[in-house]
ROVOTOR-559541 format. One record per residue (C-alpha): residue in three letters; x, z, y. Coordinates in steps of 0.05 Angstrom, whole numbers, plus 5000, padded with zeros to 4 digits. Last residue first. Layout:
ALAXZY/...
% end
This chain:
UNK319167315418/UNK325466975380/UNK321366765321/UNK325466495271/UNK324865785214/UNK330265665161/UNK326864915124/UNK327265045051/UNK331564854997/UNK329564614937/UNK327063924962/UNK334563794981/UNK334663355038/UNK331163785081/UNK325963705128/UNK322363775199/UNK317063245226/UNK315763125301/UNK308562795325/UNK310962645399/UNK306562105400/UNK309761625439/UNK317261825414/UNK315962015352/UNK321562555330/UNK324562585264/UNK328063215252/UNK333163185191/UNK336863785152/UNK333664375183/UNK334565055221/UNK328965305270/UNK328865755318/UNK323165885360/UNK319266185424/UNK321965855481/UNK324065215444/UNK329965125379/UNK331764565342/UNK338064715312/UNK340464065260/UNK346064085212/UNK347263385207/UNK341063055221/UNK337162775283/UNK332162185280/UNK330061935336/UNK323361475336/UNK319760935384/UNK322060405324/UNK324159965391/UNK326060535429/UNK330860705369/UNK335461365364/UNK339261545314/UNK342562155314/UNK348262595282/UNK352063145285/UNK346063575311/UNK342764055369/UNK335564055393/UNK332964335453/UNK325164275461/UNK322364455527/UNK320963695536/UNK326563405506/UNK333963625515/UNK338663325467/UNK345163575446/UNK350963255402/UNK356263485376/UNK358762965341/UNK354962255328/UNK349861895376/UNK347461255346/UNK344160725396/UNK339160285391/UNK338459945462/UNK336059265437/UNK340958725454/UNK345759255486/UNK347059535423/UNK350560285440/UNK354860655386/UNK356961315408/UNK361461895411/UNK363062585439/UNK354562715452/UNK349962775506/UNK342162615498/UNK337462775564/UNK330362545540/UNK324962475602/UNK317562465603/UNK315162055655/UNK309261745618/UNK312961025614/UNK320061395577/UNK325561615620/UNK330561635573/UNK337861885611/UNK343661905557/UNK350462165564/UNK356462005524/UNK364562215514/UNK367161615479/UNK363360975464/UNK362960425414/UNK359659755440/UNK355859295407/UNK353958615436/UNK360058325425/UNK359758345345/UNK365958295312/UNK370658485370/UNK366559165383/UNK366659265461/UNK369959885466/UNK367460475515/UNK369861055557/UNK368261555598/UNK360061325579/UNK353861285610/UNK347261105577/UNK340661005625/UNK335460805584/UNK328060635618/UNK321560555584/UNK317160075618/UNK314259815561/UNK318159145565/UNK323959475565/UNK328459695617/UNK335059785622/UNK341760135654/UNK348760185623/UNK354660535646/UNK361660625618/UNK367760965656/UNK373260565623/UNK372759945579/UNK376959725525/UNK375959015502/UNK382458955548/UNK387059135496/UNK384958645440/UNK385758075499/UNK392258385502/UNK394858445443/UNK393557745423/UNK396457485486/UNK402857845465/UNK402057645387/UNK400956935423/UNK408256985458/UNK410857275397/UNK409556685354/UNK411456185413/UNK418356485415/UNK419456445344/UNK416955715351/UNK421455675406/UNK427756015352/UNK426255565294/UNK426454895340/UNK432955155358/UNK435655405305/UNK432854705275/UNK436754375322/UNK443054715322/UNK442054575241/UNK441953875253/UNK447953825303/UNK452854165258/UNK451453645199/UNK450653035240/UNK457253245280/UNK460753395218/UNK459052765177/UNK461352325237/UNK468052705243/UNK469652615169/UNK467051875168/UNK471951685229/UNK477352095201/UNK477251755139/UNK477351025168/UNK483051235212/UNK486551505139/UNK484550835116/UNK487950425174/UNK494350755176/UNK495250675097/UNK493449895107/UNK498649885165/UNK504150295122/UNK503049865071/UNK500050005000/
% end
């Protein structure tokens, strides 16, 4: 082989050797690149995720409605959360209910938590709650209270107690129109725990 020939394949050599490791370094440069925006991107949306979770919290709550009865619901809240499910549901913290029903009577309802439809106004009051109605004060752990069924139903080791009674139950159901109330237990054995306080 002559020196030219020898000169002109080690050229050759270099040529393909240099070629082969720009194409090979400048790939994966590209894909780290590629790799690392779409990185970016990810945790840009987990950011905009996280925030449009965030801001389905709401502070200082209140709510005001009519139906077509007349009856009015006034619900305040320190805070609530617009479900993410179901938009028209929203979980509270720290409640307080106004009813003003079409004959004037009112219901005052406060409780630690709540879940409030705003389609229909149903609402369920859990922990300690207290409702004043009438001259009847009744406390619970839980209630669920229904303009449209015109009922509340209390349980969860329920006091009802007026000016002249105690009275210690499982459930109260309360008609709203009527004011027909019903007392009971769960357990048929056991009896509803009734005083006089007079």
């Amino acid at each position: 082989m002559s020196k030219k020939n020898l000169l002109l394949s080690i050229f050759i050599l270099s040529i393909i050797i240099t070629i082969s490791l720009i194409y090979f370094y400048k790939i994966p440069v590209k894909e780290k690149k590629i790799n690392l925006v779409e990185e970016k991107i990810k945790l840009d949306e987990e950011k905009i995720e996280e925030k449009s979770i965030a801001t389905n919290i709401i502070q200082n709550v209140k709510y005001s409605s009519k139906d077509i009865r007349g009856n009015e619901y006034i619900i305040t809240a320190k805070q609530g959360e617009i479900d993410i499910d179901n938009n028209s549901v929203i979980f509270l913290k720290g409640v307080k209910a106004t009813i003003i029903l079409d004959n004037s009577n009112k219901i005052f309802i406060s409780s630690d938590f709540g879940k409030y439809n705003i389609n229909n106004f149903d609402t369920i009051f859990n922990e300690n709650i207290l409702i004043n109605y009438l001259q009847n004060n009744i406390q619970g752990g839980y209630l669920d209270f229904s303009l449209q069924r015109n009922s509340m139903i209390i349980s969860d080791n329920v006091v009802f107690s007026d000016n002249n009674n105690i009275l210690e139950t499982d459930v109260v159901e309360i008609d709203i129109e009527s004011k027909n109330t019903k007392f009971y237990m769960y357990d048929k054995n056991h009896k509803v725990s009734f005083k006089t306080t007079r």
